[in-house]
ROSEDO-861833 format. One record per atom (N, C-alpha, C): residue in one letter; x, y, z. Coordinates in steps of 0.02 Angstrom, whole numbers, plus 50000, padded with zeros to 5 digits. Example, Ala and Ser with C-alpha at 12.3 -4.5 7.8 and 13.67 -1.06 7.14 Angstrom:
a506604971650390;a506154977550390;a506604983550390;s506424988850354;s506844994750357;s506455000250394;
This chain:
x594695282257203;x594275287957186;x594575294357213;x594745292657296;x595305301057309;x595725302257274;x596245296657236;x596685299757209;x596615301157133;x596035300557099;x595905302357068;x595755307857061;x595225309257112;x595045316757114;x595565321757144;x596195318857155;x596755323357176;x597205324957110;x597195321957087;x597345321757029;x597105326056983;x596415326156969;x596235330256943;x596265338356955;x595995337557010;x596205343857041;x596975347457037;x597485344557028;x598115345457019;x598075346656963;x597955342856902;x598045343756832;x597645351556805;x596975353156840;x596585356956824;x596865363756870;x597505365156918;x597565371056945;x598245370356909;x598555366656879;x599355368156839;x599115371256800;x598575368156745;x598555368556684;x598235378356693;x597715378056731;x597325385356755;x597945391856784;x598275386956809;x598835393556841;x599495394456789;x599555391556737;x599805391456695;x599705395356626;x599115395556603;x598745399956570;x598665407356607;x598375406256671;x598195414656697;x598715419056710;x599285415056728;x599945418056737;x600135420556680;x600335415656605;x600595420156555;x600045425956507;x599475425056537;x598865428856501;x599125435756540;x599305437656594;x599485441856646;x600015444356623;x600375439856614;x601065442756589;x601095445956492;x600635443856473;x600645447156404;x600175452756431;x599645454156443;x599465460256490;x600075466856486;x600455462556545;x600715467956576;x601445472356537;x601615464656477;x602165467456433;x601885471356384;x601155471656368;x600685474356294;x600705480456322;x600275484456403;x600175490156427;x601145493456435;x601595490756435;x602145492856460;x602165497156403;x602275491656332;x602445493056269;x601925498056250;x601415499556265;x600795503856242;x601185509356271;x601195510056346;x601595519256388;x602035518656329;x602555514656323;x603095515556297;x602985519156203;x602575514256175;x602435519356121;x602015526756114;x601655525956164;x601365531856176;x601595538656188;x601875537956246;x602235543656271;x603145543456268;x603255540056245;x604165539356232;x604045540556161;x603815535456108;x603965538756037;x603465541256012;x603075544656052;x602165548456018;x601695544455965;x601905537355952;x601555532155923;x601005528455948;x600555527855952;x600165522656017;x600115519655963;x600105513055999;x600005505055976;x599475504655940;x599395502355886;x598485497755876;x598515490955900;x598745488355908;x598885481155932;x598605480655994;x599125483656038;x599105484656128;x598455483056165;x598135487156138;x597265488956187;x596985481656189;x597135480656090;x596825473556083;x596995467956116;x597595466956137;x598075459956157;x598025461556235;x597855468756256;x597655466756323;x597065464556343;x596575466956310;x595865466056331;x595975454556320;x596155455156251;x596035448956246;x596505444256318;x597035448356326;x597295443156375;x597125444256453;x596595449256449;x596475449756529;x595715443956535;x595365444856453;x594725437956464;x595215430556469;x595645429256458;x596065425256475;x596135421956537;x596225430156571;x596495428256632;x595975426756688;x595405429856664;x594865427256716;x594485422656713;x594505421756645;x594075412656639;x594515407656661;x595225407156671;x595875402656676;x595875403056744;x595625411356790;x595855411956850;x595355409956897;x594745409056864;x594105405556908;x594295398756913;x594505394556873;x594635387956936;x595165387156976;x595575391656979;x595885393057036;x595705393857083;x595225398157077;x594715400757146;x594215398557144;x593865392957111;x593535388057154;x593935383857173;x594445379257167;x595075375457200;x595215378857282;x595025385457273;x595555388357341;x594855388757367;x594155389757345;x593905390457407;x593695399857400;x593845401957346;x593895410357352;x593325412157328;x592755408957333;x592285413057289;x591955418557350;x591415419657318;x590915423757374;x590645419857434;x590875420857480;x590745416357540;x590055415657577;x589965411757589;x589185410157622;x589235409257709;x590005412457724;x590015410057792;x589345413057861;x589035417257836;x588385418457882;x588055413857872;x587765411257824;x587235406257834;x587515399657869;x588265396957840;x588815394557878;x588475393157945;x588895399657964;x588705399758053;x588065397158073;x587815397358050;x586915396658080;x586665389758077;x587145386458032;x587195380358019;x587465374158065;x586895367758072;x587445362858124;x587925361458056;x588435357758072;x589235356258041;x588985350457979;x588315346357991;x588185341457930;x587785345057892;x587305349157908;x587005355357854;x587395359157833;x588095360457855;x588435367057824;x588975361057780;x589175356157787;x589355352657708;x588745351457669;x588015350257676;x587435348957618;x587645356757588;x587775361657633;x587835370357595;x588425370657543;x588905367157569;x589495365957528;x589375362457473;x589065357557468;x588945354157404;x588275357057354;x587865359257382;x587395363657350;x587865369157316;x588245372757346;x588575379157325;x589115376257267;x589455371557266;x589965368757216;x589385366057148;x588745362257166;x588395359957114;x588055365857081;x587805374057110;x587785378557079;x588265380057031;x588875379957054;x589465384957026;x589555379456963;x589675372456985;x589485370256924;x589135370356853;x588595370456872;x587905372056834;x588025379056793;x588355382056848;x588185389356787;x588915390256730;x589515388556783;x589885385756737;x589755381256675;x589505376356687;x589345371356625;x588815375856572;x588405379756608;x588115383756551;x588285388356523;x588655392156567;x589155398056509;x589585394356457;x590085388656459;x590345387256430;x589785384356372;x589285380456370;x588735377856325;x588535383156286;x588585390056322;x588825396556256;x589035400956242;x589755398956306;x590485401756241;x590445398056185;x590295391056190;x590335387856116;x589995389656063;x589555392956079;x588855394856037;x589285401756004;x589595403756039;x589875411456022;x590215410155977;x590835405155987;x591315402755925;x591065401155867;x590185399155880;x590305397155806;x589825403255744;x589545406955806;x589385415955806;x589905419255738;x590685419555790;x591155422855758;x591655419255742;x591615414455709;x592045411255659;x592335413755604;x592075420855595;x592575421055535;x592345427355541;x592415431955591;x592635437855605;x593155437455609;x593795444255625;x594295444455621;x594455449655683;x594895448755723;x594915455855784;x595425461955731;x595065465255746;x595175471555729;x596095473755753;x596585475055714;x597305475755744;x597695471355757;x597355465055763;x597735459355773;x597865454455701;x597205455755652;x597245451755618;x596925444455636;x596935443755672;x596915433855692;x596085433655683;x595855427255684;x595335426255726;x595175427155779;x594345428955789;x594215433355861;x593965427055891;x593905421655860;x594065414655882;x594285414955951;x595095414055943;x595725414055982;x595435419156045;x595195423156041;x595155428556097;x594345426056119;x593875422756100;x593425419756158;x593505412956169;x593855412256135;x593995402656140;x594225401756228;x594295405256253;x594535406456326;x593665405956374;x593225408456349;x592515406156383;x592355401456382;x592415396456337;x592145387856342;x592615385956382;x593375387256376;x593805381056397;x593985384056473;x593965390356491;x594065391856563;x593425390256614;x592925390356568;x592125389056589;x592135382356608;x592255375556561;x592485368256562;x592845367456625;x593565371756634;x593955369956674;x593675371556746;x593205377256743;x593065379156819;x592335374156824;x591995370856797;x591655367256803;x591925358956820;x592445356756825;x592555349056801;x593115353056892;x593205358056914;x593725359656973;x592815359957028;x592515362057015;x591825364657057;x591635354957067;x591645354557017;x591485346357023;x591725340057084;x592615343657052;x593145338457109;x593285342357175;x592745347657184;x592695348957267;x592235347357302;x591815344557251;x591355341157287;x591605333257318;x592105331757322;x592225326957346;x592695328257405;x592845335657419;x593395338757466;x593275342157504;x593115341957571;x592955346457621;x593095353257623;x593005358957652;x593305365257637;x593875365157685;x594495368157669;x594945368857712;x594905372057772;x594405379257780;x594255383457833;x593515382757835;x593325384057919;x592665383957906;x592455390557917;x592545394657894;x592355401857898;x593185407657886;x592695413157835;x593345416557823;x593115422457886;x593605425057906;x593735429157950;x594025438057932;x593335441557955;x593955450957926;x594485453057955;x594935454157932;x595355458457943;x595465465457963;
């Protein structure tokens, strides 16, 4: 069962850091190419605005199970503290079965959305606007099924600390 759930967890931060990375990187080559038509040949893009917006929702539905994996969300370490050490894992697993839950319900309607705009079209791109929320169910899925397999994983730190 651990190595299962290690497993998963592995498969679900490649596959997540893999997506958020090149969603980032089309980002950052779309805004380059945007200055660049803009103010170098006085053209601005119609494309650009579009392929960033779409690849920055990319990057944050892809980049939330990363950061439930790491442990990065909004921290509860005050109530933490106040906590003996077997109540502050019941807090840990309460807090992962939330993040779950709401995960599993956003994604229950990103799907609802897809089938909303199925045959809209994004504006400049041409494509289906499909392709550009299809990133809410499946980053939603992924940070739900990662919220899941930490519930079987202690937290690495027991309190984050300011700087």
């Amino acid at each position: 069962m651990h190595t299962a759930l290690a497993f998963l967890r592995t498969a679900v931060a490649r596959i997540s850091r893999a997506v958020a990375i090149s969603a980032l990187l089309v980002a950052i080559a779309a805004g380059a190419f945007q200055i660049l038509a803009r103010f170098v040949l006085g053209e601005p893009s119609t494309t650009s605005e579009v392929l960033i917006r779409a690849s920055l929702v990319w990057m944050v539905f892809f980049g939330l199970p990363l950061c439930i994996l790491n442990r990065h969300l909004a921290a509860v370490t005050f109530l933490r503290g106040l906590l003996p050490p077997r109540w502050s894992r019941r807090l840990d697993v309460a807090v992962m079965a939330v993040v779950a839950g709401l995960c599993a319900y956003l994604a229950y309607h990103g799907f609802g959305i897809l089938e909303r705009v199925q045959f809209q079209k994004v504006a400049g791109l041409g494509i289906s606007i499909v392709w550009m929320y299809l990133a809410i169910p499946l980053g939603s899925v992924l940070s739900a099924v990662a919220a899941l397999a930490c519930l079987g994983q202690p937290p690495a730190h027991a309190e984050i600390r300011e700087v």
